[in-house]
C-alpha positions in Angstrom: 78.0 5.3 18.4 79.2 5.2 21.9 77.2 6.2 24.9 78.4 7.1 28.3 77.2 5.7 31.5 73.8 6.5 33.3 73.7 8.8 35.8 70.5 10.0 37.6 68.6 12.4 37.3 64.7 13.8 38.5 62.1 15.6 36.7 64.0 16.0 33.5 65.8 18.8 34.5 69.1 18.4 32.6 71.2 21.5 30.7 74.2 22.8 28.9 75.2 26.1 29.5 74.8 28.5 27.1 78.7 28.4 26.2 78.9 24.4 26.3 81.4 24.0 28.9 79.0 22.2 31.4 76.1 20.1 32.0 74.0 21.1 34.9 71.3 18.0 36.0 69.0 17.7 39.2 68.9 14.9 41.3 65.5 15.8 43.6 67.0 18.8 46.0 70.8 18.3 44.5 72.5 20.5 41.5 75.7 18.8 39.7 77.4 20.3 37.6 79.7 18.7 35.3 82.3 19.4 32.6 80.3 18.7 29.3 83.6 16.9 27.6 84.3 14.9 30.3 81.2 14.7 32.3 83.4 15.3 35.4 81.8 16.3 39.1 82.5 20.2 39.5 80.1 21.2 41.3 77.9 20.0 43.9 75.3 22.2 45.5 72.4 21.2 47.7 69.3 23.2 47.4 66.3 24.0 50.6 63.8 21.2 48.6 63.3 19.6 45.5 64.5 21.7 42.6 61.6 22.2 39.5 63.0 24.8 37.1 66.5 25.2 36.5 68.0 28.0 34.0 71.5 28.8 33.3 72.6 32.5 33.0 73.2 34.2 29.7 77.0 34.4 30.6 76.9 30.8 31.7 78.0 32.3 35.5 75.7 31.3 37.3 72.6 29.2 37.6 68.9 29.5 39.2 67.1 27.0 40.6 63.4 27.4 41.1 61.3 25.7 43.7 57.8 26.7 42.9 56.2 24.8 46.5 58.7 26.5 48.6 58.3 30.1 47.0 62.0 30.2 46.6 64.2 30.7 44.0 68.1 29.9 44.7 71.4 30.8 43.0 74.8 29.6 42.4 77.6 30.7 41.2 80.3 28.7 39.4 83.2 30.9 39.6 82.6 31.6 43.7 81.1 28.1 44.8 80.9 29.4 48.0 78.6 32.9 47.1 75.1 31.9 46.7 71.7 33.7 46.6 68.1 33.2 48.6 65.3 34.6 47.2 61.8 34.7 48.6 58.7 35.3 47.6 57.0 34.4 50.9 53.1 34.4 50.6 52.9 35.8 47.3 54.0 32.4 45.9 56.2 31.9 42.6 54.7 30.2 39.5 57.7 30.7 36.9 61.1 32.3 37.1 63.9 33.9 34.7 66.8 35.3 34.0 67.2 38.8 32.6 69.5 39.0 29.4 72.4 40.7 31.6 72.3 37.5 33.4 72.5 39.8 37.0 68.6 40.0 37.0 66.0 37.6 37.9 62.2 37.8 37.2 59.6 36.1 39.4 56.3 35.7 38.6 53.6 35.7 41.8 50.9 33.3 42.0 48.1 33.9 40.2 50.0 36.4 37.9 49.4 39.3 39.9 52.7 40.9 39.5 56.5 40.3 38.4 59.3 40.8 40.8 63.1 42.0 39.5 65.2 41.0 41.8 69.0 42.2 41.0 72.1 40.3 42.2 74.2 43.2 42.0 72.3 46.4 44.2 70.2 44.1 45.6 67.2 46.4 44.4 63.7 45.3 43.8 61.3 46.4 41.2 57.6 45.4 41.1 55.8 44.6 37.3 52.1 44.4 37.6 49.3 42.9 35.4 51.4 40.0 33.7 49.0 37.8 32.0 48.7 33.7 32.2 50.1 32.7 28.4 52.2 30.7 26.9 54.7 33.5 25.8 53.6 36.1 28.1 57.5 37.9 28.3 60.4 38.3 25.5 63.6 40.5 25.7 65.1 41.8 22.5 68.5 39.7 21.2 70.0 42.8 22.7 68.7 42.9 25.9 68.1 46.1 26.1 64.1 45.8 26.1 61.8 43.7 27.3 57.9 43.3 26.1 55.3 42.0 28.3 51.5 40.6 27.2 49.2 42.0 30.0 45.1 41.9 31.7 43.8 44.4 32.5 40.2 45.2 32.5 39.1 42.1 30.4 41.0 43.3 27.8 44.6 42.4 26.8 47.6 45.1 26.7 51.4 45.3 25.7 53.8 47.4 27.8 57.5 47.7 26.6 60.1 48.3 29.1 64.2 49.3 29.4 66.1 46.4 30.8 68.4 49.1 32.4 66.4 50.8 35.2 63.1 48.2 34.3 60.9 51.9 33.5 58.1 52.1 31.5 58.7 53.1 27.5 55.4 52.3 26.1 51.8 51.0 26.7 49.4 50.2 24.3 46.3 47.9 24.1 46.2 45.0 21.5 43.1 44.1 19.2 43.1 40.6 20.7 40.4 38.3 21.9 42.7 36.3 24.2 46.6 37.4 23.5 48.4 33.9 23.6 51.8 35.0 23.4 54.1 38.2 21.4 57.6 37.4 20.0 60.1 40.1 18.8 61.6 40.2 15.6 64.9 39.4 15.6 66.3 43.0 14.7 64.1 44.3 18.0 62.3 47.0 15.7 59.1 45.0 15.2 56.9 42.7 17.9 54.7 40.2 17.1 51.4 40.1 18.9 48.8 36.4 18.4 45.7 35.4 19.7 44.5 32.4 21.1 42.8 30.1 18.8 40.1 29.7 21.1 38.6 31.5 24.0 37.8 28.8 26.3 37.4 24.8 25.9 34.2 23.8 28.2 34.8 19.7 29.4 32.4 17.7 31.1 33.2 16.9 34.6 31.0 14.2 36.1 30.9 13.0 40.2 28.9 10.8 42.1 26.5 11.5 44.9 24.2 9.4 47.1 20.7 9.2 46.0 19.1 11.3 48.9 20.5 14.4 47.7 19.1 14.0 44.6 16.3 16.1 43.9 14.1 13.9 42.1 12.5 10.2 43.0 14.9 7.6 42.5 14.5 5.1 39.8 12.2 2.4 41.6 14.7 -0.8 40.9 18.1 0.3 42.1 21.4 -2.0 41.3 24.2 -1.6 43.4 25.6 0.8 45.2 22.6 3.9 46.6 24.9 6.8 44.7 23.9 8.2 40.9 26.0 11.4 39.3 25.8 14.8 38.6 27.8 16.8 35.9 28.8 20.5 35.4 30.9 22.2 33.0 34.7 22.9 33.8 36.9 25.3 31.8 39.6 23.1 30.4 43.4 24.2 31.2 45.2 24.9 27.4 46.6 23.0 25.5 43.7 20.4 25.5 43.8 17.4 23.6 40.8 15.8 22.4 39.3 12.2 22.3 39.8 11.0 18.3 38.4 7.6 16.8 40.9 6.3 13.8 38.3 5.7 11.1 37.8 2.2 9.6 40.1 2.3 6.8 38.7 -1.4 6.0 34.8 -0.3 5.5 33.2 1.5 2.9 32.1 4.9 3.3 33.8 5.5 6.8 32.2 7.7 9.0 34.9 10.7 8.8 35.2 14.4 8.8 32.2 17.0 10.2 28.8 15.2 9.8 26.4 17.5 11.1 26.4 21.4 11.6 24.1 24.2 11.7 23.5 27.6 12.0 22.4 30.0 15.3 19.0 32.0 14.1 20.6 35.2 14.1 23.5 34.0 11.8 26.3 34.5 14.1 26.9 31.3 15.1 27.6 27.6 13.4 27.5 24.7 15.3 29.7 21.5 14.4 30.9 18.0 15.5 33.7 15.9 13.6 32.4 12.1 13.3 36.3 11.6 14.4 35.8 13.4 17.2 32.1 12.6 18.5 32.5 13.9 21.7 33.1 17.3 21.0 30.5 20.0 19.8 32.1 23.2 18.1 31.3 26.7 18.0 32.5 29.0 15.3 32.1 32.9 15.3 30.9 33.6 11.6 31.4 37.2 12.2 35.0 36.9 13.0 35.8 33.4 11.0 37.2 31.8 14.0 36.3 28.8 16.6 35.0 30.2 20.2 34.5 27.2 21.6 34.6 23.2 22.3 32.3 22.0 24.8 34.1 18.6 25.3 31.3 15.5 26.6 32.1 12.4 28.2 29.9 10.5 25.8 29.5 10.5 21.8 27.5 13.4 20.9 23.7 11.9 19.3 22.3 15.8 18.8 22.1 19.5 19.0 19.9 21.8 17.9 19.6 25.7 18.2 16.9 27.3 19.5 14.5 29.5 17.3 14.3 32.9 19.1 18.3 33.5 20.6 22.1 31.6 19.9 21.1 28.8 22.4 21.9 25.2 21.6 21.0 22.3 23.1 23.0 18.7 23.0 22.3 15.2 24.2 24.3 12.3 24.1 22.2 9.8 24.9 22.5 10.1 28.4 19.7 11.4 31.2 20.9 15.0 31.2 20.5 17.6 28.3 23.2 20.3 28.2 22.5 24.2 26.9 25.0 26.7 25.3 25.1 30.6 24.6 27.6 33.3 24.5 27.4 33.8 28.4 28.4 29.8 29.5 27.0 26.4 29.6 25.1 24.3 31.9 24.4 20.6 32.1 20.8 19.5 33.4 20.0 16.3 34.8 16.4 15.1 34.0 14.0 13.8 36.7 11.5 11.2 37.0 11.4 7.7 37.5 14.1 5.1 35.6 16.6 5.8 33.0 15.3 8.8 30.7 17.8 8.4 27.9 17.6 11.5 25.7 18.4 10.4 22.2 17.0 13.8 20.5 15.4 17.1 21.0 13.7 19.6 19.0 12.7 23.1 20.4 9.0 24.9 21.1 8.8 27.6 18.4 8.9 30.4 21.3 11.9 29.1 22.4 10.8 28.6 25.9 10.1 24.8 26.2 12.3 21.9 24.6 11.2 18.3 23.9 13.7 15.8 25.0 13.0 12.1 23.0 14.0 9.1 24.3 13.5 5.7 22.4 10.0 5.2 24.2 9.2 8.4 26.1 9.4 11.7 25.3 9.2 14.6 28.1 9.2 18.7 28.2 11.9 20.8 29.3 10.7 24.4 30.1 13.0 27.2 30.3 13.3 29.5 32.7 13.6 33.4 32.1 16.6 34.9 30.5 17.6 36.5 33.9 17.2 32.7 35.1 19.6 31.3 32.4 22.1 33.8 33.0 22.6 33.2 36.8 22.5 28.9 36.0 25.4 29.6 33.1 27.4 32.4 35.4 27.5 29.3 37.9 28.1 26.2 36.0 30.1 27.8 32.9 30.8 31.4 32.8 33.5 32.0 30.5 33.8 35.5 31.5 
């Protein structure tokens, strides 16, 4: 083998061109480009900031250099060093850009997704895309270019709109039986489009911060060590991918604790609860109806119980801790328990109505009464709505 030698580069951002003549790389707010079988200088351009995304056209012509903080998108061209392009967004932001298949079209997407710009190089036209959603694969272009399919949101429900590549009008619109469209792919003879959902709806994680004892709402404990400040936690919708916390089982022991060691069913059926001994701090929740995970609720400690309650799909979970945390289809919520000391609820088991909850400790024991359904729904719309 023989290697060449090092030349710099920042935030990865190193390409061929499609036609493997060159080798575009970024050095913070500088382009090189260089000849891919030499690795010659032929280009040097300097961009407004530091570059982030960098694309090559299809035709290998000319190249795009995104830079997402500045809202500006720039472009170069190899054949006319001296020609070069400015586009911004201004207020609306930029979170991704692309090149069209012609290669003489670029599309930005806004902040917060709320629309796509197409921006030609040629006429110097403009047209507006609205309703892109946030996913992984949220725009494909058939190998021929002449089509492009775009995942959208609209309504809390999840659409697919085809377009022509040639004037950028609508062909067709139609919804999708999705829960949470994660991306749509053509086929690669552009007379079929593939369409998949999300594997899960929303991952809920634990977020924890610390705050001085007199805004607590309850007594502090009576021997205090340290630093005046105790914690509160809330529920946080977790970005995708997430990646959870695993424990490698003992290989070395007999009968290691491994795989799903406890589970159980909502009351009305539609619901199973379950946590992986490998993962302890995780808690799933499966849809039975539909056969497919809806949830994680992702703790910062080991999981020690849950339980559902009797009359409606609400579970409750405690890890050991001094807070109890409660589940249903409209969110979660984490609750801290008062009184005096370190209440550490090691299990719980529900009233028969529903309405109260015993939390267990390894000495104590104390009630946790519910408030009304109205109640629960404004506590989980704030701390975990997954709406």
């Amino acid at each position: 083998m023989n290697f060449s030698e090092v030349f710099k580069l920042s935030s990865l951002l190193c390409k061929f061109s499609p036609d493997g003549k060159y080798l575009a790389s970024c050095v913070q707010y500088r382009l090189v480009v260089r000849d891919a079988s030499t690795l010659q200088i032929l280009q040097l351009y300097t961009c407004l900031d530091q570059i982030q995304h960098l694309e090559w056209s299809a035709d290998s012509l000319f190249i795009l250099c995104a830079l997402y903080k500045r809202g500006l998108v720039q472009v170069w061209s190899l054949e006319q060093p001296e020609w070069h392009c400015k586009i911004d967004e201004g207020s609306a932001g930029l979170v991704a850009s692309c090149w069209s298949p012609d290669g003489r079209h670029i599309l930005n997407t806004t902040e917060f997704h709320l629309r796509i710009t197409v921006w030609s190089l040629c006429t110097k036209s403009v047209s507006y895309i609205k309703y892109p959603k946030a996913c992984q694969q949220g725009i494909t272009f058939t190998r021929d270019g002449r089509y492009l399919a775009l995942a959208e949101r609209r309504d809390c429900r999840d659409y697919v709109s085809i377009f022509v590549c040639s004037d950028w009008q609508l062909l067709r619109h139609f919804d999708t039986d999705t829960q949470d469209l994660a991306g749509i792919e053509w086929a690669p003879n552009g007379c079929v489009l593939a369409v998949w959902d999300s594997c899960l709806e929303v991952v809920y994680k634990e977020a924890e911060k610390s705050l001085p004892l007199g805004h607590l709402a309850f007594p502090p404990p009576r021997a205090v060590a340290g630093p005046l400040t105790s914690s509160e936690s809330k529920y946080e919708i977790a970005s995708m991918p997430v990646s959870l916390q695993t424990l490698k089982p003992a290989a070395d022991r007999a009968n290691p604790r491994i795989g799903v060691g406890a589970l159980a069913f909502s009351p009305d059926n539609y619901f199973l609860a379950t946590r992986n001994d490998s993962v302890p701090n995780a808690v799933w929740i499966w849809d039975i109806r539909k056969l497919r995970p809806l949830a994680v609720l992702e703790q910062l400690c080991a999981v020690r119980a849950f339980q559902w309650g009797p009359q409606q799909p609400r579970l409750a979970i405690c890890t050991g801790g001094s807070k109890v945390y409660l589940w249903s289809p409209a969110g979660c919520v984490s609750v801290q328990v008062p009184g005096e000391g370190d209440f550490q609820v090691l299990s719980l088991c529900w009233h028969p109505s529903g309405d109260s909850l015993a939390l267990l400790s390894k000495d104590h024991f104390c009630l946790c009464f519910l408030e009304t359904e109205e109640g629960m729904r404004t506590a989980f719309g704030q701390q975990g709505d997954c709406t």
